[in-house]
Every structure is written in structure tokens, then in C-alpha cells.
FIGUTI-55442 format. One record per atom (N, C-alpha, C): residue number from 1; y, z, x; residue in one letter. Coordinates in pm, whole numbers, plus 50000, padded with zeros to 5 digits. Each point is the difference from the previous one (the first is absolute). Layout:
# residues N
NUM,Y,Z,X,A;
...
//
This chain:
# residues 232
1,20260,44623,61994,X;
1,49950,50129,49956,X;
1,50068,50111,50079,X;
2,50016,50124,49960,X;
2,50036,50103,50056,X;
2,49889,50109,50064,X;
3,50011,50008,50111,X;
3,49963,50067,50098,X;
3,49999,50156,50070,X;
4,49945,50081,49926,X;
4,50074,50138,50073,X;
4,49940,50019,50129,X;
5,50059,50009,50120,X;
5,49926,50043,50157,X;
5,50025,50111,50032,X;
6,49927,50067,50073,X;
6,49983,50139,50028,X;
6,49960,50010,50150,X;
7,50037,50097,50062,X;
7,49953,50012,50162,X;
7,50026,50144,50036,X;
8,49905,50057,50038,X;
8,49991,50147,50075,X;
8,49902,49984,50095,X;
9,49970,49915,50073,X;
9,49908,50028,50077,X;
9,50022,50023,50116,X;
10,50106,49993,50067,X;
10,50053,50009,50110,X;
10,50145,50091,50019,X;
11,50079,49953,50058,X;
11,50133,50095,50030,X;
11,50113,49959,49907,X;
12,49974,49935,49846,X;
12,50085,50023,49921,X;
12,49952,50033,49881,X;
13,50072,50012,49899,X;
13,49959,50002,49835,X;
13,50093,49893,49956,X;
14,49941,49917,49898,X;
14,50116,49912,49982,X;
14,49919,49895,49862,X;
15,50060,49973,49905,X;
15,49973,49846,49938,X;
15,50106,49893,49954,X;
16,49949,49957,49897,X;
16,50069,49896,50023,X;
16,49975,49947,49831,X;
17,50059,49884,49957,X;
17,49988,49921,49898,X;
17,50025,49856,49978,X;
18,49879,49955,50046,X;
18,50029,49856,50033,X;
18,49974,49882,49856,X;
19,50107,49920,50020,X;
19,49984,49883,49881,X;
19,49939,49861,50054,X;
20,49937,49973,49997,X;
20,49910,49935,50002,X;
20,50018,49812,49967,X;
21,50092,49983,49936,X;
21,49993,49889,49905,X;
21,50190,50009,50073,X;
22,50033,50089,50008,X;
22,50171,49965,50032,X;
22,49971,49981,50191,X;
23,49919,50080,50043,X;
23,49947,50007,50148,X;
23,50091,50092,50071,X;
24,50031,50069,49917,X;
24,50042,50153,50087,X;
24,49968,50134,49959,X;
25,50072,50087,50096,X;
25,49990,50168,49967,X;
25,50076,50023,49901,X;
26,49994,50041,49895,X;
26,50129,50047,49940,X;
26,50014,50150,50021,X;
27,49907,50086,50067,X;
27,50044,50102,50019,X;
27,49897,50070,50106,X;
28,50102,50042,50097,X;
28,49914,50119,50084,X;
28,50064,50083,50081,X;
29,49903,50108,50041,X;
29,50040,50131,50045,X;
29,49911,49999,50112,X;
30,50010,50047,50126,X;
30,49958,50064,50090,X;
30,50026,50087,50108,X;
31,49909,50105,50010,X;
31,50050,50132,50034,X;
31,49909,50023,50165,X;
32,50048,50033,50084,X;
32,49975,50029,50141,X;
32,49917,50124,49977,X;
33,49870,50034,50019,X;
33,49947,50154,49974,X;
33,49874,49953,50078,X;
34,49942,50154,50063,X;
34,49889,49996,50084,X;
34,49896,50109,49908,X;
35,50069,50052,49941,X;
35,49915,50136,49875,X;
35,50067,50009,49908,X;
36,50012,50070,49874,X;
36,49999,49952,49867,X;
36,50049,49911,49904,X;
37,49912,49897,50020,X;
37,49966,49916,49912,X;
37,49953,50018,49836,X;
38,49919,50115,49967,X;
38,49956,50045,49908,X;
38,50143,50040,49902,X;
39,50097,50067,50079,X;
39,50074,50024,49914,X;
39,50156,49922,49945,X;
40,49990,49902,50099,X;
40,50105,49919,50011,X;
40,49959,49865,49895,X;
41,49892,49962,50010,X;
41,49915,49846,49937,X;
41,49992,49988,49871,X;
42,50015,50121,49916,X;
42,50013,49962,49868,X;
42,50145,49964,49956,X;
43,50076,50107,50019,X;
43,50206,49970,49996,X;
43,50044,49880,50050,X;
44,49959,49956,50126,X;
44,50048,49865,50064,X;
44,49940,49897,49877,X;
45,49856,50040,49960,X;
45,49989,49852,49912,X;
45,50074,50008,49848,X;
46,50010,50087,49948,X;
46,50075,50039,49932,X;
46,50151,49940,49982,X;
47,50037,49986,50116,X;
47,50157,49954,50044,X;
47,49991,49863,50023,X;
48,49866,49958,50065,X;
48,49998,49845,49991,X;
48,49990,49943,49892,X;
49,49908,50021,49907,X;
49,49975,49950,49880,X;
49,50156,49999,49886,X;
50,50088,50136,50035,X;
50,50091,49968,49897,X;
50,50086,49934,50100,X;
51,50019,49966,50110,X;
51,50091,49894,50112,X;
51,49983,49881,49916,X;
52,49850,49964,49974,X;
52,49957,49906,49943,X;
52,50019,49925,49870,X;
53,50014,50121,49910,X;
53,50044,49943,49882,X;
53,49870,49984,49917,X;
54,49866,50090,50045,X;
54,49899,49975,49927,X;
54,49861,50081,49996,X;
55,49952,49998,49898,X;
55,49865,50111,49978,X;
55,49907,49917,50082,X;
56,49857,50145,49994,X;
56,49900,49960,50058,X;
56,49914,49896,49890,X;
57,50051,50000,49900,X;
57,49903,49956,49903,X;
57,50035,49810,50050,X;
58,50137,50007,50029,X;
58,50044,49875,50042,X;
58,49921,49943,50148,X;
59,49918,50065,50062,X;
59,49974,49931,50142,X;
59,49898,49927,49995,X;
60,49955,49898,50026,X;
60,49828,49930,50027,X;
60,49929,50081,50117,X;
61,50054,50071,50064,X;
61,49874,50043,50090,X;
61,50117,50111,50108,X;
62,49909,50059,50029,X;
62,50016,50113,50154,X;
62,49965,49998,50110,X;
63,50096,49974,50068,X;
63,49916,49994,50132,X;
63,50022,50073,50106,X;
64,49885,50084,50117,X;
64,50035,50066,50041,X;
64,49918,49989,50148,X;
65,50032,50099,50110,X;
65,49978,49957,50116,X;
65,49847,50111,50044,X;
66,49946,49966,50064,X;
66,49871,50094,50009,X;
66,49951,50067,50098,X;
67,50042,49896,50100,X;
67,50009,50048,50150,X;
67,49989,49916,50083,X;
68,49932,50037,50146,X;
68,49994,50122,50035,X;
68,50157,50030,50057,X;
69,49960,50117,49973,X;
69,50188,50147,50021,X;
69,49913,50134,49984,X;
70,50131,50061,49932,X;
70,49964,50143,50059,X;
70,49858,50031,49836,X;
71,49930,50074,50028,X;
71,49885,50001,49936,X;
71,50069,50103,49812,X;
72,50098,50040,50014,X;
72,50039,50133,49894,X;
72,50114,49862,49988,X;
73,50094,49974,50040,X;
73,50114,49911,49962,X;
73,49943,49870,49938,X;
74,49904,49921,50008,X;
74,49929,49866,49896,X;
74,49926,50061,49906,X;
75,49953,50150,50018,X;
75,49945,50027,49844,X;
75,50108,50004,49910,X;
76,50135,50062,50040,X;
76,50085,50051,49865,X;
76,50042,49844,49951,X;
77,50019,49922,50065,X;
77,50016,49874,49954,X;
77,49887,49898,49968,X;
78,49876,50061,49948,X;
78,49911,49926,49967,X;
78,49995,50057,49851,X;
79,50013,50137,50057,X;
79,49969,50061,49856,X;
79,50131,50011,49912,X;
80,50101,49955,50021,X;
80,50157,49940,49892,X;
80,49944,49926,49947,X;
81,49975,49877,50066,X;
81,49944,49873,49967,X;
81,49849,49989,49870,X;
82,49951,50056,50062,X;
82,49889,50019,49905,X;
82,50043,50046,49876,X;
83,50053,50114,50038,X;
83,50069,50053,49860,X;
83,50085,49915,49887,X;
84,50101,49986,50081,X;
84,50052,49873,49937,X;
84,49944,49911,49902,X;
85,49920,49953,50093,X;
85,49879,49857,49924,X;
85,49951,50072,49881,X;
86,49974,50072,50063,X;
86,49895,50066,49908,X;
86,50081,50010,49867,X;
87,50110,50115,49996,X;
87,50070,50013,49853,X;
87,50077,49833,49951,X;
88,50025,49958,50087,X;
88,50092,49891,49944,X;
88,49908,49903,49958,X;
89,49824,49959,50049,X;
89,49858,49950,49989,X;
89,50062,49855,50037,X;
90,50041,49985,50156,X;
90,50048,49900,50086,X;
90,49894,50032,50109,X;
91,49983,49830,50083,X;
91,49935,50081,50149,X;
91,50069,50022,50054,X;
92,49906,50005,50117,X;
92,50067,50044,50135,X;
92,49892,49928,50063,X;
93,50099,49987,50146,X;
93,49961,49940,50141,X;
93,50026,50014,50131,X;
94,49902,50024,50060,X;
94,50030,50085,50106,X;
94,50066,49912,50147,X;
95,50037,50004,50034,X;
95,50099,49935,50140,X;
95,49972,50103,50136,X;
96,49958,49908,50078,X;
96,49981,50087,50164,X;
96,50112,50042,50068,X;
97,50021,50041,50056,X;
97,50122,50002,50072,X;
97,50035,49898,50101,X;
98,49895,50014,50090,X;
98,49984,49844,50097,X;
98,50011,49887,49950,X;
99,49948,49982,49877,X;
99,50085,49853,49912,X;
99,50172,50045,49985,X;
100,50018,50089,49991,X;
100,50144,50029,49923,X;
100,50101,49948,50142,X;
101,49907,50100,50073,X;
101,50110,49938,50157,X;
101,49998,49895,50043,X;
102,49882,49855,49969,X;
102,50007,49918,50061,X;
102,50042,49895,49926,X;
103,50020,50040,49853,X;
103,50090,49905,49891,X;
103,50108,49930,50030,X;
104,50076,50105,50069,X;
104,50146,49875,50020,X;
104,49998,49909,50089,X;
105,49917,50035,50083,X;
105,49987,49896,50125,X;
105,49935,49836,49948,X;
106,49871,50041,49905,X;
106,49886,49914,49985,X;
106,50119,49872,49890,X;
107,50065,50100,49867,X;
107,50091,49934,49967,X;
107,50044,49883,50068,X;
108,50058,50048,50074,X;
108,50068,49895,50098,X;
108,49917,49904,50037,X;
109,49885,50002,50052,X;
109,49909,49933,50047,X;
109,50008,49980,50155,X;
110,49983,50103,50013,X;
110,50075,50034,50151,X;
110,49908,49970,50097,X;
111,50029,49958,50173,X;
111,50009,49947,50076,X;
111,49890,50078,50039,X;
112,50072,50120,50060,X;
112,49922,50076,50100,X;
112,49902,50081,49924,X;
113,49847,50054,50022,X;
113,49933,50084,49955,X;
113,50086,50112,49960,X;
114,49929,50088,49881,X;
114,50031,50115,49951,X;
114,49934,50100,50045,X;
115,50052,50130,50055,X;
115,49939,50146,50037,X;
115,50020,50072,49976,X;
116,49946,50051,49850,X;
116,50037,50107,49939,X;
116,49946,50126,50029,X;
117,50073,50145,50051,X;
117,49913,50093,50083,X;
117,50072,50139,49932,X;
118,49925,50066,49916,X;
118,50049,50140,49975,X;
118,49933,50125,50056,X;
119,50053,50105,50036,X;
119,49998,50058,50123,X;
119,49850,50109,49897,X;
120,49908,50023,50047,X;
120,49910,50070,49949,X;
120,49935,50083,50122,X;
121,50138,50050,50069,X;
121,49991,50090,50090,X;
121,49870,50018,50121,X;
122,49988,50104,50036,X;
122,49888,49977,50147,X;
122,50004,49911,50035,X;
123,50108,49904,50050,X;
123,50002,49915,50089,X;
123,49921,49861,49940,X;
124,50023,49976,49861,X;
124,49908,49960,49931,X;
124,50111,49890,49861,X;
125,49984,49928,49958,X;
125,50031,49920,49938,X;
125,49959,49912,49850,X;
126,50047,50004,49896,X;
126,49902,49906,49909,X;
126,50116,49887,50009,X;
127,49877,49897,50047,X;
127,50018,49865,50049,X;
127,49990,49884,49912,X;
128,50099,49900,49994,X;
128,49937,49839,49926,X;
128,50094,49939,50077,X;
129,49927,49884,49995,X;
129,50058,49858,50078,X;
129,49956,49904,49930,X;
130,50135,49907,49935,X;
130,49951,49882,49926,X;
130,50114,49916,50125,X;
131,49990,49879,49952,X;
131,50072,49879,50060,X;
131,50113,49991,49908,X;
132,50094,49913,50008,X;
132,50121,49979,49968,X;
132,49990,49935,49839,X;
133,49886,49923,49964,X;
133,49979,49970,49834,X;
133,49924,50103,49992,X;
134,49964,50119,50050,X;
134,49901,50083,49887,X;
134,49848,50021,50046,X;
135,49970,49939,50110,X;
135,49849,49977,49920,X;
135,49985,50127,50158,X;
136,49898,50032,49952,X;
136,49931,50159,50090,X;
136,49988,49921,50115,X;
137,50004,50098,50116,X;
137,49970,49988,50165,X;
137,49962,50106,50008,X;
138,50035,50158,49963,X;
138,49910,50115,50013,X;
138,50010,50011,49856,X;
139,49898,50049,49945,X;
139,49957,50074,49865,X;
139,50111,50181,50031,X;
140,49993,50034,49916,X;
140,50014,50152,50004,X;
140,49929,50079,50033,X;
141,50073,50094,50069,X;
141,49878,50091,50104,X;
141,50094,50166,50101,X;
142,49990,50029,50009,X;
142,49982,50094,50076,X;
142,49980,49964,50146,X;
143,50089,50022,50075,X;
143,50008,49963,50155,X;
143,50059,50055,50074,X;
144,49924,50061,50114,X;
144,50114,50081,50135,X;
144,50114,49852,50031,X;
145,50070,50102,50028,X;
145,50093,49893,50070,X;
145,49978,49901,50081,X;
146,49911,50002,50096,X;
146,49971,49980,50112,X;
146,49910,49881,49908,X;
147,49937,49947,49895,X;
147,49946,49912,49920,X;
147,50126,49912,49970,X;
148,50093,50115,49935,X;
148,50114,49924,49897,X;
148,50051,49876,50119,X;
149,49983,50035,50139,X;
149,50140,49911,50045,X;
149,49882,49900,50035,X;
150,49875,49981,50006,X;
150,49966,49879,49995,X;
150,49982,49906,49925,X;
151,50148,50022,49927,X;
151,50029,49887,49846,X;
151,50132,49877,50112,X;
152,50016,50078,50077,X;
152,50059,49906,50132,X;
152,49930,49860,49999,X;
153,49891,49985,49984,X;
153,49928,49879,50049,X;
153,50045,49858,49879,X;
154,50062,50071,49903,X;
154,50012,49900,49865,X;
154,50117,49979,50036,X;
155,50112,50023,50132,X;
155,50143,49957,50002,X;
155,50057,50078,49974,X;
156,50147,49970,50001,X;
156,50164,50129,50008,X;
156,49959,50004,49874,X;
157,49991,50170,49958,X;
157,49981,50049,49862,X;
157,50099,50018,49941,X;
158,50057,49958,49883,X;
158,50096,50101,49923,X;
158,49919,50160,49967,X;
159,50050,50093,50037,X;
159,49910,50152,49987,X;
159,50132,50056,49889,X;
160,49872,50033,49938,X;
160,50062,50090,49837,X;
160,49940,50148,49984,X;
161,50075,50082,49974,X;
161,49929,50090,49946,X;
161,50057,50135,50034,X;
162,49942,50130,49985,X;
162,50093,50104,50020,X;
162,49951,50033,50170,X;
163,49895,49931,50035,X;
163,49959,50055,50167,X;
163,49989,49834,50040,X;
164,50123,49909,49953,X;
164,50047,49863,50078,X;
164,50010,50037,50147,X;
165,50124,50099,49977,X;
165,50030,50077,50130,X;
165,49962,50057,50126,X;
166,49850,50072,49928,X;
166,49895,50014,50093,X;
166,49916,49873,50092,X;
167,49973,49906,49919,X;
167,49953,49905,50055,X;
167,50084,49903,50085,X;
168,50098,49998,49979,X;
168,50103,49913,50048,X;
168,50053,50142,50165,X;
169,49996,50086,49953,X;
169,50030,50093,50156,X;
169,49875,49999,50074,X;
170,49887,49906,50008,X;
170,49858,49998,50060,X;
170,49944,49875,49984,X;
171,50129,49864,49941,X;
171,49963,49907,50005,X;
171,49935,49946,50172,X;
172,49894,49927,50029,X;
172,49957,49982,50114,X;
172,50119,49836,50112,X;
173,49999,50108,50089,X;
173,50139,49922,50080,X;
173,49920,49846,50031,X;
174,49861,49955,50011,X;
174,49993,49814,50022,X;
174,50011,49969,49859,X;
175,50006,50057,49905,X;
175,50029,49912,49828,X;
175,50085,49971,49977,X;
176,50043,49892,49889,X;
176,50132,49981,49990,X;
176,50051,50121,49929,X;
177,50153,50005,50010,X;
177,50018,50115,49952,X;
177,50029,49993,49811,X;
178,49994,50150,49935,X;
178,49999,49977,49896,X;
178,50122,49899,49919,X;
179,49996,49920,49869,X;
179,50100,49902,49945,X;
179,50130,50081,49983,X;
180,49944,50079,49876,X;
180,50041,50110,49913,X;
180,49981,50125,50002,X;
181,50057,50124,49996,X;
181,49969,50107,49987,X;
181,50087,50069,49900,X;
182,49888,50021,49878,X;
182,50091,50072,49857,X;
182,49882,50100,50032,X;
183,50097,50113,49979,X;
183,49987,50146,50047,X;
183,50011,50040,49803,X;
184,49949,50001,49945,X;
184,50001,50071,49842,X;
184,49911,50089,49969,X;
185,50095,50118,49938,X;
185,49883,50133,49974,X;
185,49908,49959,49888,X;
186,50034,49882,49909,X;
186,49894,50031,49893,X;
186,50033,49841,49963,X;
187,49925,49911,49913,X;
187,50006,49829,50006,X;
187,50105,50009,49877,X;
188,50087,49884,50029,X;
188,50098,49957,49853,X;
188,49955,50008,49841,X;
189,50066,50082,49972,X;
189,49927,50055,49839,X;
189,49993,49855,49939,X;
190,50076,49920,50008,X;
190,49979,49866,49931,X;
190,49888,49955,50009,X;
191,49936,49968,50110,X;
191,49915,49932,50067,X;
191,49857,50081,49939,X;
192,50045,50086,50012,X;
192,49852,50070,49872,X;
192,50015,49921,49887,X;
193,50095,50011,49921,X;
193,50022,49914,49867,X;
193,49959,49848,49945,X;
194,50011,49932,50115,X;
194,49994,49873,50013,X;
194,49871,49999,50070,X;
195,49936,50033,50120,X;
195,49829,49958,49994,X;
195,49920,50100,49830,X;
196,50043,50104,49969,X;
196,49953,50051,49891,X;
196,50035,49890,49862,X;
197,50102,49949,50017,X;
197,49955,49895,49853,X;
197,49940,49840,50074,X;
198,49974,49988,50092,X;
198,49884,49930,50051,X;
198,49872,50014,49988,X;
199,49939,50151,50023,X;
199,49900,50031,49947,X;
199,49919,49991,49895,X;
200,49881,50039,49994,X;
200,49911,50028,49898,X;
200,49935,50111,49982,X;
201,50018,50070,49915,X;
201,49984,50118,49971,X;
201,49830,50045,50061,X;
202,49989,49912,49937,X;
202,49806,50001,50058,X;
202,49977,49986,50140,X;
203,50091,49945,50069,X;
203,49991,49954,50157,X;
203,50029,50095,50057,X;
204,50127,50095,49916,X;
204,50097,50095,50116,X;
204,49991,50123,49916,X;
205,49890,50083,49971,X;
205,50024,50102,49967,X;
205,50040,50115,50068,X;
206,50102,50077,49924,X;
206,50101,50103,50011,X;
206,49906,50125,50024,X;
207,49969,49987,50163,X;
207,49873,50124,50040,X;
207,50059,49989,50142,X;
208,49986,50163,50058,X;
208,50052,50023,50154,X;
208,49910,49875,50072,X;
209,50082,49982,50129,X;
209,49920,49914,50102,X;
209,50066,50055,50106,X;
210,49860,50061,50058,X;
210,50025,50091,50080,X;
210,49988,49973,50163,X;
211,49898,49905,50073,X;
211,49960,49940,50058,X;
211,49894,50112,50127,X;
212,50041,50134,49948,X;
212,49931,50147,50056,X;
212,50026,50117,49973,X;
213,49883,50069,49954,X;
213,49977,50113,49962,X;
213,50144,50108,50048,X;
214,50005,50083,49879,X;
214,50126,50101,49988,X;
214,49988,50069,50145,X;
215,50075,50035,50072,X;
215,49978,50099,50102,X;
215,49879,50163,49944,X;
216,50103,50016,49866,X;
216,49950,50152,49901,X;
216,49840,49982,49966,X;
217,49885,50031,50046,X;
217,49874,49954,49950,X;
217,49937,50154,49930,X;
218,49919,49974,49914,X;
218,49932,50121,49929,X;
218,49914,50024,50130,X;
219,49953,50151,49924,X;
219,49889,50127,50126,X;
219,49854,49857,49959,X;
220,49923,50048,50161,X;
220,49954,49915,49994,X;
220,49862,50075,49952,X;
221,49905,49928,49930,X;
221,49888,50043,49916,X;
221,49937,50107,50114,X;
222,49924,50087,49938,X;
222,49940,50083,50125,X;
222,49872,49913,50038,X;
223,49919,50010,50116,X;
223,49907,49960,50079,X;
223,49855,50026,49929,X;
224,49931,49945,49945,X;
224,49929,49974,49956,X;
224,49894,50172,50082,X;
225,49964,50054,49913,X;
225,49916,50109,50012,X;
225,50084,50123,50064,X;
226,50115,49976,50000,X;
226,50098,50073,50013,X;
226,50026,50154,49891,X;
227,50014,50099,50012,X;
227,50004,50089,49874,X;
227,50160,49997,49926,X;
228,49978,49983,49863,X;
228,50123,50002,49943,X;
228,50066,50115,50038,X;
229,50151,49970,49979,X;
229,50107,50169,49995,X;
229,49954,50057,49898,X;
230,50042,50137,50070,X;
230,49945,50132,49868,X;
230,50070,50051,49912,X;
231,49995,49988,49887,X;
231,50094,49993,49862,X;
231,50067,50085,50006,X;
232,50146,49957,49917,X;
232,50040,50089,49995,X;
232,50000,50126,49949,X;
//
């Protein structure tokens, strides 16, 4: 089946067009960007699809990445996606990012634990740790650093992610030291493609995952017996 993947959630814009039944990309684009995404994400897919050699009416499904990243960069790529589905009346499926980064490794069936860590600033991290087939050691979460590096205890980590770097410059000096260190601004557009036609639409719906509230919060209700503002 054919595959369209999509990714803005992080520090690129980029998709892809994966075949499914031949077991490759036949087409993709990805673009290095930290801000607009909105205006770049429709043209790039545009260019993939005719790279491709094919309509949307032609795809079995969409798949796209949800988070957690930057909170404005996984909406514009939720809401392509949706769109998409929507006119072409294909699903969609949503893909984490922390799966996306720890795909190539698990592929493999790799040795050393996985530590996937994207930088969610204040000294702060969204965290997963699976083992080398896949299976969870940390769930997803939100973690100071100072949490993240006690993924030390599961062995030399391969560390993935766009704040690998961070963790690996604060890896703790009695642990072994890290396996791997892939330093990537945003996970292999493929690798969206391929856990997304793994999925189930019903399992992985195409909705932000955020793992904490926007920094931006609405005014907060007034105080109960409080007097309203005076009209305008």
C-alpha cells in the first residue's frame, strides 16, 4: 500500500511516500526549519506526491507525527493530514515522535537500551526508554534532566533525539558510557511511514500528544465573589 508521511513537529518539515508492498520510499523531501512550517508543508507535499508518480486518491492511509515538539509546528501537520483524509476519505494515523526516534534502532533489534530525549527546554526533557526489541522501560513523560540520566541504570544507552546531546554532556561519570549518540533535529521521515502503516487507525489517532500543558494559558477565571470588569 502507499503511504503518505508527514512531520512538522520538530526542527524539520518534510514527507515522504512510502510503498509498502515494494518496501521502500519512493519519494521524499526534507527541509531543516525551526519556524515556518505552515507555509512551506503544503508545496513540499505537493512535490513529493508528483516525485511519486501519484494522487491522493491513490494512498491507503496518512500518516503523521503528533508529538511531543514544538506545540504550533505538530498542529500544521496534523491539520494537512486531516485534511487530506478528509477530502481524499482515507485515514489517518498518528505516530509519536519518540517511536519515530527509536524505530531504527528497535528495527535492528538492538543490543543496548534506547533513549529517546527531545529537548522541551527548562532544563527539562520529553523522555522514553524502551530496550533494544521495543518493549517500554520508561513510558513517556516529561523529565528534568537530572531524572532523564537515571535511564543509566538499564546500561550503555544508545541516546537519540534532538537533546541526545544534552544528556550525553551530563551523562553520569560511574555509568557506562553512552553506546550511541544520534544527535537528529527531527526522527527519519521514513520511519513515520513504516510504524504508521503498522498501525491502526483506532489505536493511533492523528491528535497532538503533548505530554504538558502549552506554556500560552488563557486569563484565569476571576475569584469567586470577585466584581466583574466594567463594560465597555
Amino acid at each position: 500500500m502507499l503511504i503518505l508521511a508527514i512531520d512538522t513537529a520538530l526542527d524539520a518539515c518534510a514527507a515522504a511516500v512510502l510503498d509498502t508492498e515494494a518496501g521502500k520510499v519512493i519519494a521524499v523531501e526534507s527541509q531543516a526549519m525551526k519556524r515556518g512550517h505552515a507555509e512551506a508543508l503544503m508545496p513540499l507535499i505537493g512535490r513529493v506526491m508528483g516525485d511519486a508518480g501519484t494522487g491522493f486518491a491513490d494512498l491507503a492511509r496518512i500518516a503523521v507525527t503528533t508529538g511531543p515538539g514544538s506545540f504550533t509546528g505538530l498542529r500544521v501537520g496534523l491539520s494537512a493530514a486531516r485534511g487530506i483524509a478528509l477530502a481524499a476519505n482515507k485515514p489517518v494515523v498518528g505516530v509519536t515522535t519518540l517511536s519515530a526516534y527509536a524505530a531504527p534502532a528497535v528495527s535492528r533489534n538492538a543490543e543496548h537500551p534506547i533513549v529517546c530525549a527531545i529537548d522541551a527546554r527548562h532544563d527539562h526533557v520529553y523522555l522514553q526508554v524502551v530496550s533494544g526489541d521495543g518493549t517500554a522501560l520508561v513510558p513517556p513523560k516529561l523529565a528534568s534532566i537530572t531524572d532523564a540520566l537515571g535511564a543509566w541504570r538499564f546500561g550503555a544507552p544508545h541516546l537519540v533525539g534532538n537533546a541526545a546531546k544534552m544528556l550525553a554532556d551530563c551523562w553520569p561519570t560511574h555509568a557506562a558510557s553512552p553506546f550511541v549518540v544520534d544527535i537528529l533535529p527531527a526522527p527519519e521521515i521514513a520511519w513515520v511511514g513504516w510504524l504508521g502503516a503498522a498501525a491502526s487507525p483506532d489505536a493511533a489517532p492523528a491528535r497532538p500528544f503533548y505530554l504538558r500543558a502549552p506554556d500560552a494559558k488563557p486569563p484565569a477565571e476571576p475569584l469567586h465573589g470577585a466584581a466583574p470588569p466594567p463594560a465597555a
